[in-house]
N, C-alpha and C positions, 0 to 999 in steps of 0.2 A: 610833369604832365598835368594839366589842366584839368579841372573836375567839372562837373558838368550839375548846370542848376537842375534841381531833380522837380521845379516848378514848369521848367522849359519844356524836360524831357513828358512831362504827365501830359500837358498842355500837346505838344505834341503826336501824345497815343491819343488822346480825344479827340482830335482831326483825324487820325488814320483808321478808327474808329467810324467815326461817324461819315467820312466820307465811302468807307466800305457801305455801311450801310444803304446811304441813299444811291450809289452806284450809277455816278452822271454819268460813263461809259457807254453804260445798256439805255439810258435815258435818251442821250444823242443820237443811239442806232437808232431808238423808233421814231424821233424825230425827223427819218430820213425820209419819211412819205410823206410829206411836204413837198420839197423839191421834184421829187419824180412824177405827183399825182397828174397833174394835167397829161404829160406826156404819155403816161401810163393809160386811164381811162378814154383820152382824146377830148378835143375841143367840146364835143357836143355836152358830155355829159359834164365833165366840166364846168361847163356855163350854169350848171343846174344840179351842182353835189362838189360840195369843197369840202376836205377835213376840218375838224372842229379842235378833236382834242385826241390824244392815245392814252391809255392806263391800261398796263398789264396786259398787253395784248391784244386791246378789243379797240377799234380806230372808229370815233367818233364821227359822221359824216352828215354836216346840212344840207338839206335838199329843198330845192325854191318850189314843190308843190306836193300830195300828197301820191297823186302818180307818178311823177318821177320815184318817190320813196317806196310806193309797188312794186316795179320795175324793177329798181336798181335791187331790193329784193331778191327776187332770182338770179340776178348775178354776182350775188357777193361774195360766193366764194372762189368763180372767175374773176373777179378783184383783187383778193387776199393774195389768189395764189398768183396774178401779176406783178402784184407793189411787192411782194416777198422777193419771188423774183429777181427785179430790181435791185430790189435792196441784199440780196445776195444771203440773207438767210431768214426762216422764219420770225419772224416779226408780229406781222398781223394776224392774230388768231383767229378776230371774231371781228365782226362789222355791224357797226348800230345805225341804223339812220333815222334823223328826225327832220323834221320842218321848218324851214325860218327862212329869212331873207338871207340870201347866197349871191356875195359881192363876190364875184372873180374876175379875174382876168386875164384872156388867154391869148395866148402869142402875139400878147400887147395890147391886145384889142380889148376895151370894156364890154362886158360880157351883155347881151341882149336875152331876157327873157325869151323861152320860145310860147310860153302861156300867157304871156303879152299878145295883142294882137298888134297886127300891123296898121299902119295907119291908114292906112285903104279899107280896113276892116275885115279883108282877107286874116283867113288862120295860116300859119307858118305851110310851106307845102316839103313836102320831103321829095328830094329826088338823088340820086346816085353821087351827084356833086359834092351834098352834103355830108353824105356818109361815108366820102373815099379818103377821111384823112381815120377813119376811123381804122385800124390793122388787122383786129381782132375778127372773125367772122363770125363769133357768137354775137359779141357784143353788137356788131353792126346789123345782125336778127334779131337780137333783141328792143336795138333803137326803133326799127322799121315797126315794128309788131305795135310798140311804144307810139309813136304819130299816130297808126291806124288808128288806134284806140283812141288819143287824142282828138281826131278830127270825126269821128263818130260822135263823139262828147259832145264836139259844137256842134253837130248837125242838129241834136236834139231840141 
């Protein structure tokens, strides 16, 4: 019977070890709201809150203006409990959202600011078309509430 290098075998526990540790597993589930986020949130919001990062629970999300991150505010725990949802077990504890430039891209399309204006100078207009890919009928009262406010803002 062959003996066994007891350098191998240490060498070994210290991978089985340390890979307990960092536990890529549970790391790969939270990385699973990634793939579901668009489809989950919908195009609109989408275009304007992409995930950043996940640690422990709490899913880091940029949002292309400081009202959108109002907003999506009141919805973050009809969020959580979607993308969990999805992802088939609790996952997302807690939802952080901050500011910054939010490149997406949604069902292929490069994503178009709605806090852009249009080139006519016109502000975006909301109507029923835009908001029918959305499922949700919180969220889809919470977008509409979102424009109003919006186009109040420019009226000003």
């Amino acid at each position: 019977m062959e003996k066994r290098d007891p350098q191998i075998e240490k060498l070994g526990e210290i991978l089985d070890k340390s890979l307990k540790r960092l536990d890529p597993s549970g790391r790969l589930v939270e990385y699973g709201v990634w793939p579901i986020w668009n489809e989950t949130v919908g195009p609109m919001i989408a275009r304007n809150a992409q995930p950043e990062k996940i640690r422990h629970g709490t899913l880091f999300v940029r949002v292309s203006s400081p009202v959108w991150m109002q907003q999506l505010q009141y919805m973050k725990e009809a969020i959580a409990e979607k993308l969990n949802h999805g992802l088939g077990r609790e996952i997302v504890k807690n939802v952080f959202f901050f500011v910054g430039k939010v490149e997406a891209e949604v069902a292929g399309q490069e994503a178009t600011k709605l806090e852009s204006p249009a080139p006519s100078g016109s502000q975006p207009k909301l109507d029923e078309e835009t908001l029918r890919p959305i499922k949700d009928p919180e969220i889809r009262r919470a977008l509409r509430r979102l424009f109003v406010a919006h186009s109040r803002k420019g009226k000003n």
